[in-house]
ROGUDO-869113 format. One line per field, with one value per residue (C-alpha): residue number from 1; residue in three letters; x, y, z. Coordinates in Angstrom, 1 decimal, always signed. Example, Ala and Ser with C-alpha at 12.3 -4.5 7.8 and 13.67 -1.06 7.14 Angstrom:
residues 2
k = (1 2) $
r = (ala ser) $
xx = (+12.3 +13.7) $
yy = (-4.5 -1.1) $
zz = (+7.8 +7.1) $
end
This chain:
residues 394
k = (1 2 3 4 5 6 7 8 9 10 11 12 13 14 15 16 17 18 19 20 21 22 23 24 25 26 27 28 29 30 31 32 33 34 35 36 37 38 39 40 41 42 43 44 45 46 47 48 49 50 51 52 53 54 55 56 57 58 59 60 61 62 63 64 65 66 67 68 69 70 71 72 73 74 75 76 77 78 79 80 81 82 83 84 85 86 87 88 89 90 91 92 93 94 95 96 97 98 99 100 101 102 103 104 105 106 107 108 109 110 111 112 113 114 115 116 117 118 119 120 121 122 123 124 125 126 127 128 129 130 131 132 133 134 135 136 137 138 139 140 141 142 143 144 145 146 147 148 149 150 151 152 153 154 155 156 157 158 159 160 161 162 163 164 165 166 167 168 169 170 171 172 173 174 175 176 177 178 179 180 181 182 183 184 185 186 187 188 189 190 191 192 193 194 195 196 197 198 199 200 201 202 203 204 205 206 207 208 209 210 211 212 213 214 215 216 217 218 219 220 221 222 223 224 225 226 227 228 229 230 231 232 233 234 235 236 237 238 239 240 241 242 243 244 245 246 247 248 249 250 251 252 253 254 255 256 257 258 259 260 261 262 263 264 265 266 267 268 269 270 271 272 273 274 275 276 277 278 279 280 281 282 283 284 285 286 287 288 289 290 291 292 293 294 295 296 297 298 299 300 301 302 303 304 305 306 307 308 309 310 311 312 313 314 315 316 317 318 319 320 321 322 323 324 325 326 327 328 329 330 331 332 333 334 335 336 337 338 339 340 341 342 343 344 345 346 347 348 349 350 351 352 353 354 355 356 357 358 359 360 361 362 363 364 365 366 367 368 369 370 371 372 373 374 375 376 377 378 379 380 381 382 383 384 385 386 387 388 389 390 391 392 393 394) $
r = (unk unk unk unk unk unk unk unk unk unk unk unk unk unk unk unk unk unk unk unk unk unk unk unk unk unk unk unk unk unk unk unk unk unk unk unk unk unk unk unk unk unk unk unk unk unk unk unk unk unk unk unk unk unk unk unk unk unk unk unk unk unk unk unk unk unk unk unk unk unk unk unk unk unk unk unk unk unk unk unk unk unk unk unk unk unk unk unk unk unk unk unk unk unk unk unk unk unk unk unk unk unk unk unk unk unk unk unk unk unk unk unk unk unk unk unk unk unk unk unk unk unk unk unk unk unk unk unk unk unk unk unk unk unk unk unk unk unk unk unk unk unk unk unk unk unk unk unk unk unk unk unk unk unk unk unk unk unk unk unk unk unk unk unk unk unk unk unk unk unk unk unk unk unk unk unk unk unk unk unk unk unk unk unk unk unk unk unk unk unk unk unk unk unk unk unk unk unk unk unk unk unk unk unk unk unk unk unk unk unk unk unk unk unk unk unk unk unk unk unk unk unk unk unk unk unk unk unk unk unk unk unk unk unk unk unk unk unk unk unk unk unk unk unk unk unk unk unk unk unk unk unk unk unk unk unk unk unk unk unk unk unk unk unk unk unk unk unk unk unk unk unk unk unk unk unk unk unk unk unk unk unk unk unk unk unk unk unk unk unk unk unk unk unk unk unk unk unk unk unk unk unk unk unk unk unk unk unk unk unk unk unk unk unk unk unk unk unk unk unk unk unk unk unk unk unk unk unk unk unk unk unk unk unk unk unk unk unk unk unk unk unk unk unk unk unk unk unk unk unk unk unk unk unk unk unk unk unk unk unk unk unk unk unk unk unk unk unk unk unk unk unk unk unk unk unk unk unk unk unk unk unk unk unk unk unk unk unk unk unk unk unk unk unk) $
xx = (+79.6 +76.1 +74.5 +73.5 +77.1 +79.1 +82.2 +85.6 +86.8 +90.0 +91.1 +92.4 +95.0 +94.6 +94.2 +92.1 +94.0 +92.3 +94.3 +93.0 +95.0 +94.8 +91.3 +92.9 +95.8 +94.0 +95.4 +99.0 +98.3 +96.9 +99.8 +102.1 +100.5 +100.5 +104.4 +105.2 +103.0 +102.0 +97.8 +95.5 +93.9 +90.3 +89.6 +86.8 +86.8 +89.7 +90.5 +92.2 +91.9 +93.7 +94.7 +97.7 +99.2 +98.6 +102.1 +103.0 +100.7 +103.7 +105.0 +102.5 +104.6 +106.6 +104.0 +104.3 +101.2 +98.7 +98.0 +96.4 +96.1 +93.5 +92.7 +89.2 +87.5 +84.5 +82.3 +77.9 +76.9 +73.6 +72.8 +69.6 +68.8 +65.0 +64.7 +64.0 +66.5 +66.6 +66.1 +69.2 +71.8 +70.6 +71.6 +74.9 +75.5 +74.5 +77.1 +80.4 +80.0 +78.5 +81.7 +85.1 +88.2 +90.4 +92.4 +91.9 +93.0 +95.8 +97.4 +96.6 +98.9 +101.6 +101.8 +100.8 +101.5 +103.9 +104.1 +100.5 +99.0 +95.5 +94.9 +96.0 +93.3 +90.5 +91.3 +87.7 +85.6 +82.3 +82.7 +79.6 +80.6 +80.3 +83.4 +85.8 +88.1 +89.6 +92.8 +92.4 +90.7 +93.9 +95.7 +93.3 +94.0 +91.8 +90.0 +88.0 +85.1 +85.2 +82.2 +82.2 +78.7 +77.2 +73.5 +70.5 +67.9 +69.8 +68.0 +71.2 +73.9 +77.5 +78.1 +75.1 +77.0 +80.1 +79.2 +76.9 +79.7 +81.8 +79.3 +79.1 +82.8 +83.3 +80.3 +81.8 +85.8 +85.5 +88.3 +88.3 +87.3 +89.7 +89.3 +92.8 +95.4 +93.8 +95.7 +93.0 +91.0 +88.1 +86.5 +83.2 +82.0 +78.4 +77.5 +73.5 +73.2 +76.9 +79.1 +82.6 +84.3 +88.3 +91.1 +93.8 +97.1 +98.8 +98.8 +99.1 +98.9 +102.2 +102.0 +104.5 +106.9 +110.9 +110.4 +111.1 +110.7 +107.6 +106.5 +103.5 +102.9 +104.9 +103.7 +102.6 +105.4 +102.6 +101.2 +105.5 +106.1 +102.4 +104.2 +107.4 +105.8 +103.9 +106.8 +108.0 +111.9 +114.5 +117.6 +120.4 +118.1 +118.5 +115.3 +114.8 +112.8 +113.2 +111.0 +111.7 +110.3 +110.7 +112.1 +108.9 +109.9 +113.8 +113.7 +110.7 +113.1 +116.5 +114.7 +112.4 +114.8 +118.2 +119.8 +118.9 +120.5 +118.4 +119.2 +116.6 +116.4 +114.3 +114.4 +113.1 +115.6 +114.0 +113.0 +116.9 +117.6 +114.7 +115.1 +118.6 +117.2 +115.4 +117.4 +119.6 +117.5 +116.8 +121.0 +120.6 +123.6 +125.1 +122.5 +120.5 +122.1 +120.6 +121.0 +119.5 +118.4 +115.8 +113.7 +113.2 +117.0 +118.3 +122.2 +122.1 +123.5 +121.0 +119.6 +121.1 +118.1 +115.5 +112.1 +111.2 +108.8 +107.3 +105.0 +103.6 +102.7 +99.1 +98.4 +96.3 +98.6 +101.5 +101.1 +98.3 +97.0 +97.9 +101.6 +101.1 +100.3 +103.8 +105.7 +104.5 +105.2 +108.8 +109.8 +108.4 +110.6 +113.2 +112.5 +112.3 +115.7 +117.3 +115.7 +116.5 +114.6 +112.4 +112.2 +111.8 +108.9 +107.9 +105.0 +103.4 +101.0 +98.7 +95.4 +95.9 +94.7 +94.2 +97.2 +98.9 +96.9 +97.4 +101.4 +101.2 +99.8 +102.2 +104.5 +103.8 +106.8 +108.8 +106.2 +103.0 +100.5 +99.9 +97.5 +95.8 +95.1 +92.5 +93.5 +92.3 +95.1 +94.1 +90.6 +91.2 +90.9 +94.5 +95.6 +98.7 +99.2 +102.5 +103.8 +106.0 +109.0 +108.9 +112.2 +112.2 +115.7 +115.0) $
yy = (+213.0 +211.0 +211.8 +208.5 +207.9 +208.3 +210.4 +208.5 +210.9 +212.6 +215.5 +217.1 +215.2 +212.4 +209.0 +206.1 +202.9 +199.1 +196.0 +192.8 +191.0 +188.1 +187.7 +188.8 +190.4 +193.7 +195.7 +194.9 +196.2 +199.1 +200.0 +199.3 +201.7 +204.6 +203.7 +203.9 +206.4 +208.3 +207.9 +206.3 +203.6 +201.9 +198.1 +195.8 +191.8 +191.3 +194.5 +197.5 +201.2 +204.5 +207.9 +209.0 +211.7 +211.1 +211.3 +208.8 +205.8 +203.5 +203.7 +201.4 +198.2 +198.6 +197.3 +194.0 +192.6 +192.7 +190.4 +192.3 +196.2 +198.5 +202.0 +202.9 +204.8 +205.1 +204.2 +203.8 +204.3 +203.7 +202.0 +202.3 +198.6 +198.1 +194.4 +193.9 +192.2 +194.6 +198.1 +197.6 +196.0 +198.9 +201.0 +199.2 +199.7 +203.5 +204.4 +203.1 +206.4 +208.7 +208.0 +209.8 +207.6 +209.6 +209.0 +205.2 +204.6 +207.5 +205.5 +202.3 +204.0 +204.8 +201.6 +198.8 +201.0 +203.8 +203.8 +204.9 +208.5 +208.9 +211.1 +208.1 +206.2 +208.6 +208.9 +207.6 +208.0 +208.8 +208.6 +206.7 +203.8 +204.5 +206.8 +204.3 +202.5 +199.4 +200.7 +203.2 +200.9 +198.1 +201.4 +201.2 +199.3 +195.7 +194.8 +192.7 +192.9 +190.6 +191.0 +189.4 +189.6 +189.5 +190.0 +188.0 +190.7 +190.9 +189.4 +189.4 +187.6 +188.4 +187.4 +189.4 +192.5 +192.2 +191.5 +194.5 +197.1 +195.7 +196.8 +200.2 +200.5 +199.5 +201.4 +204.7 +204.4 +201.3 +199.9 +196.1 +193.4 +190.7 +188.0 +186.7 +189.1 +192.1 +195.0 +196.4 +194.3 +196.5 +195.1 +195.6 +194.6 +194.8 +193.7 +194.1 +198.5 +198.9 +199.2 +199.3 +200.3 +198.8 +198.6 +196.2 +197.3 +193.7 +191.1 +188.3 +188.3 +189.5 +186.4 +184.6 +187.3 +186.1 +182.9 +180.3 +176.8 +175.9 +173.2 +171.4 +173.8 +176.7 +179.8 +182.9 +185.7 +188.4 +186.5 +185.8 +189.8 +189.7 +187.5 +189.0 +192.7 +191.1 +190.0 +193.7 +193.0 +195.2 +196.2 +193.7 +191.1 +187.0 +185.5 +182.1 +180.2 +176.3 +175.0 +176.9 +174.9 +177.0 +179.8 +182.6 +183.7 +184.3 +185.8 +188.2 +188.6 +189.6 +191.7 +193.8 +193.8 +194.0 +194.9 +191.6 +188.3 +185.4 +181.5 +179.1 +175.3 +172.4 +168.8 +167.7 +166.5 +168.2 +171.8 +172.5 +172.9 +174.4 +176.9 +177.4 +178.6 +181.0 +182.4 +182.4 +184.0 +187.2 +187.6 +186.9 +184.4 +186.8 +187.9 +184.3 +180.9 +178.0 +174.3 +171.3 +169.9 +168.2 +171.3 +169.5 +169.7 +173.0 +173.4 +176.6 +177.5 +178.6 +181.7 +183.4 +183.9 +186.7 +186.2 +182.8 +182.9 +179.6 +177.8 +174.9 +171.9 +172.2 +168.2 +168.4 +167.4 +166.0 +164.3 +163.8 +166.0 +163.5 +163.9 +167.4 +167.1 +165.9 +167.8 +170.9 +170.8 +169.7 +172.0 +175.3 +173.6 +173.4 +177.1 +178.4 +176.9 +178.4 +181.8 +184.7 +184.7 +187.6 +189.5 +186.7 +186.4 +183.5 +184.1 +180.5 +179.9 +176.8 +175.3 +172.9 +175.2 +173.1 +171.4 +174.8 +175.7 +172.3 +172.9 +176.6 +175.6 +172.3 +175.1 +177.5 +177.9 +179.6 +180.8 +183.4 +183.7 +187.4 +187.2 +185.3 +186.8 +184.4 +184.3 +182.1 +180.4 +178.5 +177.9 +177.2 +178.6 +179.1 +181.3 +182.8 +182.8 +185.6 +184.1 +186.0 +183.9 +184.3 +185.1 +182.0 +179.6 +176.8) $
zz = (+107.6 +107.5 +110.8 +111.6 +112.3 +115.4 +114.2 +115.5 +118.2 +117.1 +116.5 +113.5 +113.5 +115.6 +114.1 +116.4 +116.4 +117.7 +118.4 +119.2 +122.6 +124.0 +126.5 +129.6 +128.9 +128.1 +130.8 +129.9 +126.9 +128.1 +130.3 +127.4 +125.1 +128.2 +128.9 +125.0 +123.6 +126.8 +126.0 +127.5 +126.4 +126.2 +126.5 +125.8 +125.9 +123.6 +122.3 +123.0 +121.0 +121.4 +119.7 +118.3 +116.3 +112.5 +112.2 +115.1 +113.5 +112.2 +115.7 +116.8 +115.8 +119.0 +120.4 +121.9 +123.7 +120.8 +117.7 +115.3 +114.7 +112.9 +112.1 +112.7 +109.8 +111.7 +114.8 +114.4 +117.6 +116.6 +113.2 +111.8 +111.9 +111.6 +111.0 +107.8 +105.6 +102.4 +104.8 +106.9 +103.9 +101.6 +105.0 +105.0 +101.6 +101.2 +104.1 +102.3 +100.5 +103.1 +105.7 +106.3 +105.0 +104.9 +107.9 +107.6 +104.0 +105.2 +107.5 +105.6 +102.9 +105.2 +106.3 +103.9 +100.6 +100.8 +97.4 +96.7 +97.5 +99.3 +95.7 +94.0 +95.9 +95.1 +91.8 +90.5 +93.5 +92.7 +89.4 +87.2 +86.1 +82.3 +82.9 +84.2 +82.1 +82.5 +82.6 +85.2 +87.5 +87.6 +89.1 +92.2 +95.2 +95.6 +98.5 +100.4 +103.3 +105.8 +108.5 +112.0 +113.3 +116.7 +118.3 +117.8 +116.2 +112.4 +109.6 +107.7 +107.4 +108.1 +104.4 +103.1 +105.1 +103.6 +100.6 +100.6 +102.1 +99.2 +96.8 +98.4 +98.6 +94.7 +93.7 +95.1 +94.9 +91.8 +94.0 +93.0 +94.6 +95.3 +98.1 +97.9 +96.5 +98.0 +99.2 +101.8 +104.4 +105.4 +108.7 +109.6 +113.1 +113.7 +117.4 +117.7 +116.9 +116.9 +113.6 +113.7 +109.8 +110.1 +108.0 +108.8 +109.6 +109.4 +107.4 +110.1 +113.3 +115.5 +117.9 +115.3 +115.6 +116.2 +115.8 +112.8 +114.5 +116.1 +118.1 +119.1 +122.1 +120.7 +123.6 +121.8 +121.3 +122.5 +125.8 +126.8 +127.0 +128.8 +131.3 +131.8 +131.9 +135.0 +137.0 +136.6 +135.5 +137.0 +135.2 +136.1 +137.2 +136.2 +134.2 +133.8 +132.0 +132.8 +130.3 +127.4 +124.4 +121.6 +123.4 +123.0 +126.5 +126.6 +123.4 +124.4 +127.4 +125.7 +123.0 +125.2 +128.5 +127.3 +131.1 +132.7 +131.6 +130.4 +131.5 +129.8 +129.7 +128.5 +129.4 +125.7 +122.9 +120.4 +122.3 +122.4 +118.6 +118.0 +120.5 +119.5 +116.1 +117.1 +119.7 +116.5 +114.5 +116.7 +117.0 +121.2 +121.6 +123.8 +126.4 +126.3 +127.6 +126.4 +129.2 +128.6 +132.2 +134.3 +135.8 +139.2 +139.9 +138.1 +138.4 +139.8 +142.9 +146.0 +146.1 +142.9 +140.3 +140.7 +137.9 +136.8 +133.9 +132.5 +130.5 +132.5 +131.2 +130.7 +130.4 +127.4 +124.2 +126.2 +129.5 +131.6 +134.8 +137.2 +136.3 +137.3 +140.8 +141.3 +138.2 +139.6 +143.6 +142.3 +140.0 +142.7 +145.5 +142.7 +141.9 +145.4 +146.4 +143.3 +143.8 +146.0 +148.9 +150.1 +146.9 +143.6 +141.6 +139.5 +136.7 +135.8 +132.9 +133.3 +131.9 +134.7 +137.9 +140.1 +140.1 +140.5 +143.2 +144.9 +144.5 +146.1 +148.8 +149.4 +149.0 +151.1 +152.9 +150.1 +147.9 +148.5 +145.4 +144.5 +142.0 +139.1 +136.0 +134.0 +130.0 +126.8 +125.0 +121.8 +123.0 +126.6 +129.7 +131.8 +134.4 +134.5 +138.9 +140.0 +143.0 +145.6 +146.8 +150.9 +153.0 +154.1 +152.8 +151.4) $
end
């Protein structure tokens, strides 16, 4: 181990995993990880990293509240950057061989190629290049370095570091380089003396998991089980979700809290199909009914349902804001007289917070705002507000 470098801090065994979540939603993923894998958890702006058992690592797709997931091959805590352009790429190149993979491309192996052995792997490294045949090298995995890049004192670019790191990487394992059929996707995240060495443990991100139609507003499948672990869902209680859409909510819902029933409805022609396809798809007919209804006036009887959990319209691709002063007061007196009074909760997601805010308030009688929690969703800023539902009838 090079010791300009920051050794990842595991032990022996222990393997450091990173995800990337949702801006906001770190802390549910944080409290996932400790309920599932019993560790705790670090977060940053967007990310979330942990340890686990070497032989634990392909348990980390029960996760549900992150996109993306790494291993870590290694941490610099403090790269020797001096500002000069050749110094710190030469830098960047020499430490591709002077780093520990072997836990990285370990669990890479586990996970993405099962088939291939970590000898397998290393079966030229450090070898001169004059010893390599053709042959032997088509064996080797491919890769490919992508860099994402952030500080203002680099006189590289993220390109020039990547494509330097490449050069390390081929240089010392001969693994080829391939920047659209590759089987590895090294990460390298330099943010001003900081470098983080990654290797991807998906192919895509999970946010498109259980679901096959998609619509124009189509709510991740990660920020829906955000949702729902905020209302904190107890076994036998109702969920609704009266505007559905494509159905990321419900289906997050059956799947991840099979003792409560799920009730979800849309207004739209075309959400109902396509919701019914994906519902479908994930084999949920039983423990998810699917209405077609006006939101404003549910046919539910008074006081029966106990978590509603919905995607508000946020007045950016499909209606206007002004609509939302009204839709929204409506659809929470529709809500509270529907819900049980004194202990429902009702987890909105908006772009639109002051209309939310405005309809709260109006509604004060029946509902009590816990808490905001302040998210990004495809570029903009929305809240997702849990309101209490008061003991007042409605």
């Amino acid at each position: 181990m090079a010791s300009d470098t920051k050794a990842v801090p595991t032990g022996e065994n222990q393997t450091e995993i990173e995800a990337t979540v949702v801006s906001g939603l770190e802390s549910m993923a944080r409290e996932e990880i400790r309920e599932k894998f019993g560790v705790r958890a670090e977060i940053c702006r967007g990310r979330v990293w942990f340890l686990l058992p070497a032989d634990r690592v392909k348990e980390i797709f029960q996760l549900q509240s992150v996109d993306n997931l790494f291993v870590v091959v290694e941490r610099f805590a403090a790269a020797e950057f001096v500002g000069d352009e050749a110094l710190d790429l030469e830098w960047i190149y020499r430490m591709a061989a002077r780093i520990n993979w072997d836990r990285g491309v370990r669990a890479w192996t586990d996970i993405r190629a099962p088939t291939r052995t970590l000898e397998e792997c290393y079966a030229l490294m450090g070898s001169a290049g004059d010893q390599v045949s053709k042959e032997n090298v088509e064996k080797l995995p491919k890769f490919r370095v992508t860099c994402n890049r952030s500080g203002k004192e680099h006189k590289f670019t993220s390109m020039q570091a990547a494509s330097k790191f490449g050069a390390g990487v081929n240089d010392f394992f001969h693994w080829q380089v391939d920047m659209k059929n590759f089987d590895m996707n090294i990460i390298a995240n330099i943010a001003d003396s900081k470098m983080d060495i990654l290797i991807a443990l998906t192919t895509s991100s999970l946010h498109h998991r259980n679901l096959v139609e998609f619509g124009p507003t189509s709510l991740r499948s990660t920020i829906a089980y955000c949702m729902l672990r905020l209302c904190r869902v107890k076994p036998g209680e109702i969920i609704v979700d009266p505007l559905c859409g494509g159905g990321s909510i419900p289906i997050e819902a059956a799947r991840n809290f099979s003792d409560s029933f799920v009730l979800c409805a849309d207004h739209h022609e075309l959400a109902i199909p396509r919701c019914r396809s994906n519902i479908n798809h994930n084999s949920l007919e039983g423990r998810t009914d699917l209405i077609q209804w006006d939101s404003r006036n549910m046919p539910l009887r008074n006081a029966t349902i106990d978590v509603l959990v919905t995607d508000l319209p946020f007045g950016k691709r499909m209606g206007c804001k002004r609509d939302n002063r009204c839709l929204y007061r409506e659809l929470l007196q529709s809500m509270a007289r529907a819900s049980v009074p004194g202990t429902a909760r009702a987890v909105l997601l908006t772009q639109d917070r002051r209309s939310l805010t405005l309809a709260v308030s109006q509604c004060h009688k029946w509902w009590r705002a816990g808490y905001t929690v302040a998210c990004n969703i495809g570029g903009l800023d929305a809240i997702i507000m849990v309101c209490h539902r008061t003991s007042e009838p409605y």
